[in-house]
C-alpha positions in Angstrom: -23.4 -35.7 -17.0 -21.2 -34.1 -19.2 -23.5 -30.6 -19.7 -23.5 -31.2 -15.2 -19.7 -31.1 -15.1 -19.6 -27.9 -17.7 -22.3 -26.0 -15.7 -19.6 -26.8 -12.5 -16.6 -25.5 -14.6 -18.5 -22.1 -15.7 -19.6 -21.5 -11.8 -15.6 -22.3 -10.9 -14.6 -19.9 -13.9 -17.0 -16.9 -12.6 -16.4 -17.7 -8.9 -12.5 -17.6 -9.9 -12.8 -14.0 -11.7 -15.1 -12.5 -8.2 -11.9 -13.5 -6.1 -9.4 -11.7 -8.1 -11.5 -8.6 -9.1 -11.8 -8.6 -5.2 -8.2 -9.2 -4.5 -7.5 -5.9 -7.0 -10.1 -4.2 -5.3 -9.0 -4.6 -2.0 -5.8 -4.0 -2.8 -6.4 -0.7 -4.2 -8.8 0.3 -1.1 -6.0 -1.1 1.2 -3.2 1.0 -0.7 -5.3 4.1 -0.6 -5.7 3.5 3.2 -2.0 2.9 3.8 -0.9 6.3 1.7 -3.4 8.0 3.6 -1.9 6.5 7.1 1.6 7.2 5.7 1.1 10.6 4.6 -0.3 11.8 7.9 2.6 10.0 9.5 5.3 11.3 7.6 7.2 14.0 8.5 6.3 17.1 6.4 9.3 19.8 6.5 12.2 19.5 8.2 15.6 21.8 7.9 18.9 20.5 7.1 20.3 23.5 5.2 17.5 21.9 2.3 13.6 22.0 2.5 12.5 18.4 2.8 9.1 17.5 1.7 8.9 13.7 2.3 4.8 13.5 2.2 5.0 14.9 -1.4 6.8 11.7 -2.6 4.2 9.0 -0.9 2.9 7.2 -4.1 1.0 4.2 -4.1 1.7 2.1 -7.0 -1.0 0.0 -9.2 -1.5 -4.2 -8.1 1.0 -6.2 -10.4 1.5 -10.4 -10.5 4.7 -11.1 -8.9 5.4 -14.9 -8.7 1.6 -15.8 -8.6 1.3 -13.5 -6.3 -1.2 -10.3 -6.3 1.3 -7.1 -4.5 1.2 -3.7 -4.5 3.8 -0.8 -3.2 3.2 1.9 -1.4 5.9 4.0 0.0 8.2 6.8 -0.8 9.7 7.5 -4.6 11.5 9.8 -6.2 13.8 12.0 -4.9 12.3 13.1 -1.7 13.5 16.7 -1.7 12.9 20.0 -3.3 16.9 20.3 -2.8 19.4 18.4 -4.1 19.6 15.5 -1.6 20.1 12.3 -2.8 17.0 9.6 -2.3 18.2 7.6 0.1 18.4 10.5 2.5 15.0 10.1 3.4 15.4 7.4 4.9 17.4 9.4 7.9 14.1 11.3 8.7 12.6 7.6 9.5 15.5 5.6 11.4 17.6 8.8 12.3 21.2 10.0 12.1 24.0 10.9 14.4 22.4 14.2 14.9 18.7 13.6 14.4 16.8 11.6 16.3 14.4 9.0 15.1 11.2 9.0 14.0 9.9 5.9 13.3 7.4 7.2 11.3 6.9 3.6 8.7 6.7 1.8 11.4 4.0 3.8 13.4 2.1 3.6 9.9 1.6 0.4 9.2 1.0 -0.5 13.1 -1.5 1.9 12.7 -3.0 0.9 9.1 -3.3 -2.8 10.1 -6.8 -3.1 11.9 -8.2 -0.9 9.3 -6.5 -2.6 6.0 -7.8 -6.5 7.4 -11.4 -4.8 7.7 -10.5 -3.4 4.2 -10.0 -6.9 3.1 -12.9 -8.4 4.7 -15.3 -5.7 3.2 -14.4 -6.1 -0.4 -14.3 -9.9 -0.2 -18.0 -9.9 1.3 -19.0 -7.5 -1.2 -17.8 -8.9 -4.1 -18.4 -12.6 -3.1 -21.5 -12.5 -0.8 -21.4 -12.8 2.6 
């Protein structure tokens, strides 16, 4: 019984170790997806007295453990200009300003990205556990 009950705990152990190689996995495949989506989305150049570049600072970060939870970022970093605008003026190219209309351009990304980043999920979870 006892060499039953350790066979059970090795197959829980490896079964345990698929799932979250595919949750990395998938969460790597879904990132790359999402930059992709966002970079396409993302307003490239744009003239406010400064040349704005905001598709050069689209990063994707690497999965970290946050709470027991598997997450990963993907957005915009740094300092989102070639000028000397502070960071959190790229956010005006998404939401707007008094004198520039809106863009939406986060929100029209992950709309987008979310039919493709489920089938994302699906495929690495079939793969890496069987189907």
């Amino acid at each position: 019984m006892v060499q039953g009950l350790e066979d059970v705990m090795s197959n829980i152990r490896a079964l345990r170790d698929k799932g979250q190689r595919a949750q990395k996995d998938a969460l790597n495949k879904m990132g790359d997806t999402f930059e992709n989506t966002l970079r396409e989305n993302v307003p490239v150049g744009m003239q406010h007295g400064y040349e704005i570049h905001l598709a050069e600072d689209v990063k994707k970060g690497t999965p970290r453990m946050r709470q027991g939870i598997l997450s990963l970022k993907v957005g915009l970093v740094g300092s989102a200009s070639t000028g000397e605008l502070p960071a959190w003026y790229a956010h005006f190219a998404d939401t707007g300003s008094m004198k520039k209309a809106p863009t939406f351009f986060s929100e029209k990304s992950r709309d987008q990205s979310i039919p493709e980043l489920k089938q994302d999920v699906i495929d690495q979870f079939k793969k890496e556990l069987g189907s």
